[in-house]
DRENPA-3360 file (N, C-alpha, C; in nm, 2 decimals, always signed):
BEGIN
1 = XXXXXXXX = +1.62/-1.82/-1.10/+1.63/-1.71/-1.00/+1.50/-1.63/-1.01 ~ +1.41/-1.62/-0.91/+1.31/-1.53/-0.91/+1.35/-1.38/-0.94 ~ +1.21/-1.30/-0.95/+1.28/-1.10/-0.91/+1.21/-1.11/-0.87 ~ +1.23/-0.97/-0.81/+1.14/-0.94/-0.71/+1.07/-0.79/-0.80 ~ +0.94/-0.81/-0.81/+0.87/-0.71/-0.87/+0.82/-0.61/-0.79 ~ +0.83/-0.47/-0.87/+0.85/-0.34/-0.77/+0.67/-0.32/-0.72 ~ +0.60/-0.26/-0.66/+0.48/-0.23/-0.60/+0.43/-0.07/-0.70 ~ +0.30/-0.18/-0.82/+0.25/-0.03/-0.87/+0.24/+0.10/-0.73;
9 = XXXXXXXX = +0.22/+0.24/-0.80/+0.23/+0.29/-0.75/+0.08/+0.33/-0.65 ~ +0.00/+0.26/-0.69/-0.15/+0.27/-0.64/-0.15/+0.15/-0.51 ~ -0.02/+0.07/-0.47/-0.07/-0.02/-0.42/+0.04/-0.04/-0.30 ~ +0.15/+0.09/-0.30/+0.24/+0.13/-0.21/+0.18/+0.20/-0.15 ~ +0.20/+0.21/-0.01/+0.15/+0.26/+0.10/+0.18/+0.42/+0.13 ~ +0.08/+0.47/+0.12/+0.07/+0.66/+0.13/+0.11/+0.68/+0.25 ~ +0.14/+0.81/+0.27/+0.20/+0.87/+0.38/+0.19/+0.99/+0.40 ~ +0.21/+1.09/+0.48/+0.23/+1.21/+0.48/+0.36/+1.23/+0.48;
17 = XXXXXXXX = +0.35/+1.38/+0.39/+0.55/+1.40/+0.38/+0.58/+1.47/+0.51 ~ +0.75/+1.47/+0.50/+0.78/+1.54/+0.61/+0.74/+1.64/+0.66 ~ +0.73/+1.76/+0.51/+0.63/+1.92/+0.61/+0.53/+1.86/+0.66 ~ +0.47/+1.84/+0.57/+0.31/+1.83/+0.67/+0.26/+1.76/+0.78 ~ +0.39/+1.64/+0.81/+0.37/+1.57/+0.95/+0.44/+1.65/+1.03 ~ +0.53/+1.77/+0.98/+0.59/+1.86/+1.07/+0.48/+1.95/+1.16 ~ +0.38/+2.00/+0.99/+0.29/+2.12/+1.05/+0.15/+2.06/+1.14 ~ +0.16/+1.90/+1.12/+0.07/+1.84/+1.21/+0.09/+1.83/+1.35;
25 = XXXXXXXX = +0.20/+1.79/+1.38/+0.26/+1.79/+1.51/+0.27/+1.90/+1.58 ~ +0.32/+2.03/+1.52/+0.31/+2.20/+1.59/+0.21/+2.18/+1.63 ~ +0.08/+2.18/+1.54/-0.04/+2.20/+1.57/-0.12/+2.12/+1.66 ~ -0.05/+2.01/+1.71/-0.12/+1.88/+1.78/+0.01/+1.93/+1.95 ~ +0.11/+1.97/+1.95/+0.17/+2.00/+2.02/+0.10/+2.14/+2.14 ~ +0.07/+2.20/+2.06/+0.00/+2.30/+2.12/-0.11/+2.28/+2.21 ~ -0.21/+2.17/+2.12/-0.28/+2.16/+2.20/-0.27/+2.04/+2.34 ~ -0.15/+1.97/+2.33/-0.08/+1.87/+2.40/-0.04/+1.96/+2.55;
33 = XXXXXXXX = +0.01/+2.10/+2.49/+0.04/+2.17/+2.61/-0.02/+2.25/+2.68 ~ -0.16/+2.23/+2.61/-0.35/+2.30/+2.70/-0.35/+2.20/+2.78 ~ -0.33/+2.02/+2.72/-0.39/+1.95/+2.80/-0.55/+1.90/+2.75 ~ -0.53/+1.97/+2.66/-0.67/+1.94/+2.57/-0.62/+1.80/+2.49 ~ -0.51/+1.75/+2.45/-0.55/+1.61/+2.36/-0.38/+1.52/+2.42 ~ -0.38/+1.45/+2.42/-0.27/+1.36/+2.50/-0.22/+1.26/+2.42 ~ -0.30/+1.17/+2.31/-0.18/+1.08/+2.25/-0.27/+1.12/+2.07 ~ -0.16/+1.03/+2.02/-0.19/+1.04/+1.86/-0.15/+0.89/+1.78;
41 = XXXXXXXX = -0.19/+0.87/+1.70/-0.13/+0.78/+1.64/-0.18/+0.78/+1.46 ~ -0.08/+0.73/+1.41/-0.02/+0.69/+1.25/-0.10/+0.59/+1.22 ~ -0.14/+0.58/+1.07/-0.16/+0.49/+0.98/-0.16/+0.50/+0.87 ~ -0.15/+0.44/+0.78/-0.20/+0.40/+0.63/-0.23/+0.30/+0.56 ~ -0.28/+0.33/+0.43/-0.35/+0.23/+0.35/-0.28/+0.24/+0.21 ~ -0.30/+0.20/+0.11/-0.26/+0.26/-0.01/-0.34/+0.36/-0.07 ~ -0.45/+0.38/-0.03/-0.52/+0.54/-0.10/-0.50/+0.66/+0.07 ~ -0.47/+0.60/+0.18/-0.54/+0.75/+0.28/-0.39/+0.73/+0.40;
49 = XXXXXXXX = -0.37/+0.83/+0.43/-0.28/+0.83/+0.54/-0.36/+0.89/+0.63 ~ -0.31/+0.86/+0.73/-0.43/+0.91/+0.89/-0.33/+0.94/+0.95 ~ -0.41/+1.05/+1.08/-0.30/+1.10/+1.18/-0.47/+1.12/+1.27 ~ -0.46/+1.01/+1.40/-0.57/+1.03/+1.47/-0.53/+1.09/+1.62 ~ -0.60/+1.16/+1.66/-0.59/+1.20/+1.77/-0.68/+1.16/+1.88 ~ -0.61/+1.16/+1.99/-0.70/+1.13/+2.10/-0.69/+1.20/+2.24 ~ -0.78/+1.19/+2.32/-0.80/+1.30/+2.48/-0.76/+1.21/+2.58 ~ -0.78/+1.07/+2.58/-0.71/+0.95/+2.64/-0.64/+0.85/+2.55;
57 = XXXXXXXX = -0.59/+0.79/+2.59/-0.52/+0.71/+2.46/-0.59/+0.56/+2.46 ~ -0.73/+0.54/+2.58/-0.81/+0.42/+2.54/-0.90/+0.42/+2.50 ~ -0.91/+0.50/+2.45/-1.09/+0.61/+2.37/-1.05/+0.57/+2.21 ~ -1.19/+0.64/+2.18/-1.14/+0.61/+1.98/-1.11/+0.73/+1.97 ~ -1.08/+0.77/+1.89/-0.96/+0.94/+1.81/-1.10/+1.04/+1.86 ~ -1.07/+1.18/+1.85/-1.16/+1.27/+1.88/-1.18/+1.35/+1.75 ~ -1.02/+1.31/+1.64/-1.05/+1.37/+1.56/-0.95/+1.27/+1.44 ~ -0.94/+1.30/+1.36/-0.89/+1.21/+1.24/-0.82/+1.32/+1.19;
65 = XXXXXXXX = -0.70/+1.34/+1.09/-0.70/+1.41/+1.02/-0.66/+1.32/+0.89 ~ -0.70/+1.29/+0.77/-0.67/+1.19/+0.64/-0.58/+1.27/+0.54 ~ -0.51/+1.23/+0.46/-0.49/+1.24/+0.32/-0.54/+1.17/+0.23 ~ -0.57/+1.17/+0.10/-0.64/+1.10/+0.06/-0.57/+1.11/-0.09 ~ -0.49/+1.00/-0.14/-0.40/+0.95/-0.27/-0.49/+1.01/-0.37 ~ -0.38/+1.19/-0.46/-0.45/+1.21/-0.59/-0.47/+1.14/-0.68 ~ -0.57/+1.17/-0.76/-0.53/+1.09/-0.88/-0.54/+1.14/-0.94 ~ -0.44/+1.07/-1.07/-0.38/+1.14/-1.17/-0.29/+1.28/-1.09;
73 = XXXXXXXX = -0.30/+1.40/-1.15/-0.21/+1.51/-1.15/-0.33/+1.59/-1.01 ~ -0.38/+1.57/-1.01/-0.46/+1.65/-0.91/-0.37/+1.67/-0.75 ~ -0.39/+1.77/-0.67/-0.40/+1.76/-0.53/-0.41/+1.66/-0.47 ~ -0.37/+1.60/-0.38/-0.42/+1.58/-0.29/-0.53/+1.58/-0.17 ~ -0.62/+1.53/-0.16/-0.72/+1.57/-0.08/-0.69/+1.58/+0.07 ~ -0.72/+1.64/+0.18/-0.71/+1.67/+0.31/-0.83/+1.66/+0.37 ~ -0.87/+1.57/+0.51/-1.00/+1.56/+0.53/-1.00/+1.56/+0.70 ~ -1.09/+1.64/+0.77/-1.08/+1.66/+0.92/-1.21/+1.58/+0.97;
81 = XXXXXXXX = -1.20/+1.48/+1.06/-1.29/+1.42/+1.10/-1.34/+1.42/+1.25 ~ -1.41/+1.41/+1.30/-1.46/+1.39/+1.43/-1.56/+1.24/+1.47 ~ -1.56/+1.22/+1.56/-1.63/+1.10/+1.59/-1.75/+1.08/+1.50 ~ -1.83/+1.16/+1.42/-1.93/+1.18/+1.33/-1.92/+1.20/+1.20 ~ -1.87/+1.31/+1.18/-1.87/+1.43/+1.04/-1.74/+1.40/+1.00 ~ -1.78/+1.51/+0.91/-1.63/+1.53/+0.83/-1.66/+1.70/+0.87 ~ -1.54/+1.77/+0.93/-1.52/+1.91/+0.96/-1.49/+2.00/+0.87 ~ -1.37/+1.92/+0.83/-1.33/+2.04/+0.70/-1.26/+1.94/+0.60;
89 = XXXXXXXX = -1.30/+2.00/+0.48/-1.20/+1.94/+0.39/-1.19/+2.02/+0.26 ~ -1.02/+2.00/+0.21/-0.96/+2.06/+0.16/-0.84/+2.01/+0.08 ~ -0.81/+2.11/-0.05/-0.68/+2.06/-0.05/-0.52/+2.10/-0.01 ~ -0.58/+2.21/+0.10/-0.43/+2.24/+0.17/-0.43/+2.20/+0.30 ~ -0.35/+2.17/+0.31/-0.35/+2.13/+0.51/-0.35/+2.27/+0.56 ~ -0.31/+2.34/+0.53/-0.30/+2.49/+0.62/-0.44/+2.50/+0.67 ~ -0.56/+2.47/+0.57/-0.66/+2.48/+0.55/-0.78/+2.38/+0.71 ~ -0.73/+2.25/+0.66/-0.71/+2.16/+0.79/-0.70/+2.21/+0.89;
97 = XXXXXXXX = -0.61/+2.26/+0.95/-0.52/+2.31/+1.07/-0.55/+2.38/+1.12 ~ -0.65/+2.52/+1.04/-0.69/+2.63/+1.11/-0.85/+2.64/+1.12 ~ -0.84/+2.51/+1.08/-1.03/+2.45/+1.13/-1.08/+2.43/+1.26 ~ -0.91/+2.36/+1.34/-0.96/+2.36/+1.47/-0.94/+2.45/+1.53 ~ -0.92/+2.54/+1.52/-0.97/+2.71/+1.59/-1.13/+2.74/+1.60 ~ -1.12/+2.70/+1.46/-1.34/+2.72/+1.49/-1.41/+2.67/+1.56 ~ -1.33/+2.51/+1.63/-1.44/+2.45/+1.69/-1.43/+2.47/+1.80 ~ -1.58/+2.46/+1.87/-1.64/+2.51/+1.99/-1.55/+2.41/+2.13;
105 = XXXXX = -1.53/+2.51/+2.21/-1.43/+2.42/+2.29/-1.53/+2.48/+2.42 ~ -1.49/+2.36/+2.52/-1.58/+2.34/+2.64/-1.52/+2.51/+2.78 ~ -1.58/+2.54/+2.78/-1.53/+2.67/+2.90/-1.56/+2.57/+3.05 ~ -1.51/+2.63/+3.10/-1.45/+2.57/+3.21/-1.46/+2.76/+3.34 ~ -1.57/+2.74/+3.43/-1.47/+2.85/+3.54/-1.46/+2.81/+3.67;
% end
């Protein structure tokens, strides 16, 4: 009879927990209801969880937001991306989240 062997923990797939995909979504909601960003989508890897965002949903993301698997006892890393750079990074998401307030947004009259 075979077993079935469990998945070190470096090699199971990261995620975001429930708060923080909670305080992702307020924050992605908001701007869902400017009309400034329209779809999102999930992924992971075993070291990074992603939550990409996008202004169409056939474009590449406009902005990334990552987790990035502590190691050992440390934090968590938090990382904000744009088609280029890296925007902000940190290890709280709160920190993340009120980065896109800074960024320069197009006026319109």
């Amino acid at each position: 009879m075979s077993s079935v062997t469990p998945l070190k923990r470096r090699d199971r797939p990261f995620y975001f927990s429930k708060s923080e995909f909670t305080q992702i979504v307020a924050a992605y909601s908001t701007r869902v209801a400017r009309a400034e960003w329209r779809d999102y989508a999930l992924d992971h890897t075993p070291k990074i969880a992603f939550f990409s965002i996008f202004k169409h949903s056939q474009e590449t993301p406009i902005y990334v937001i990552e987790k990035h698997r502590p190691q050992g006892k440390e934090a968590p890393l938090f990382m904000l991306r744009d088609r280029k750079r890296v925007v902000a990074r940190s290890s709280k998401l709160s920190t993340i989240l009120e980065s896109f307030e800074k960024i320069p947004k197009l006026v319109q009259s």
